[in-house]
C-alpha positions as CSV (number, residue, x, y, z in Angstrom):
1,X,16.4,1.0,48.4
2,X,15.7,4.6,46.7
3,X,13.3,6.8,47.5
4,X,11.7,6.5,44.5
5,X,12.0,2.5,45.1
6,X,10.5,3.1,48.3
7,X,7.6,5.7,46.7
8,X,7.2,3.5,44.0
9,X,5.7,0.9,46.7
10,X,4.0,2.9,48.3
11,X,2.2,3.6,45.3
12,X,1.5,0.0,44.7
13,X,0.3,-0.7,47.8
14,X,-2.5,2.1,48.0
15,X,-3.4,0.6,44.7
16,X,-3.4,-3.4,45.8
17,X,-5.4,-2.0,49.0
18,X,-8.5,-0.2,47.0
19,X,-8.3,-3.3,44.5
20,X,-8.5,-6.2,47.3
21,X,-11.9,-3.6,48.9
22,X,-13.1,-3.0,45.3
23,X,-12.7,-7.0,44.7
24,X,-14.3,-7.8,48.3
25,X,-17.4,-5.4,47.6
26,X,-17.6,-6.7,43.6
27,X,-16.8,-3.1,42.6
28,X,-15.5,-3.5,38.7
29,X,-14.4,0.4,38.1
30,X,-11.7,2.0,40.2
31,X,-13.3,5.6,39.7
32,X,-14.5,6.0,43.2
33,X,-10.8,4.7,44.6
34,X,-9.4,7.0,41.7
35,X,-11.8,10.2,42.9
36,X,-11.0,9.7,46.6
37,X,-7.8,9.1,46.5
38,X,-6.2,11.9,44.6
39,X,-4.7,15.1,46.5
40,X,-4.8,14.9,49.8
41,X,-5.6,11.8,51.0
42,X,-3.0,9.7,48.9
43,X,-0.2,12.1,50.2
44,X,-1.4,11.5,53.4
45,X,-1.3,7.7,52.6
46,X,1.1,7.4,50.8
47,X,3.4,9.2,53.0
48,X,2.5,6.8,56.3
49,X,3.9,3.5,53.9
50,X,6.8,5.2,52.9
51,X,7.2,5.3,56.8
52,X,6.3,2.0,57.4
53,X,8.4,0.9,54.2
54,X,11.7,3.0,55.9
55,X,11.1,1.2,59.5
56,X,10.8,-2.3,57.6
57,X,14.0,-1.5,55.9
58,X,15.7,0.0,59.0
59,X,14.9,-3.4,61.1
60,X,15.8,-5.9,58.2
61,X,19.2,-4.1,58.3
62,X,19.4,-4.3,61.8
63,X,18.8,-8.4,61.4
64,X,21.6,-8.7,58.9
């Protein structure tokens, strides 16, 4: 997987999170998750499921 693969689902999950807490609290705009969440805090994110994503990888490889 590339690191954009691997950024690119990152991205997707940060997104799936705020939608499964938007859907939970019957929230029907994304502005808040879209003001929060930009700078800062989605690096921050972001960055710890790219991690998570790499170890994933690195143990699936190692069960191959």
């Amino acid at each position: 997987m590339k690191n954009q693969d691997i950024q690119t689902l990152a991205e997707n999950a940060l997104h799936e999170a705020c939608k499964h807490i938007q859907d939970e609290l019957g929230v029907q705009s994304g502005d808040i998750a879209g003001l929060f969440f930009t700078g800062k805090p989605q690096d921050i994110i972001e960055s710890i499921l790219q991690d998570y994503i790499r170890r994933e990888i690195q143990f699936k490889k190692m069960g191959d």
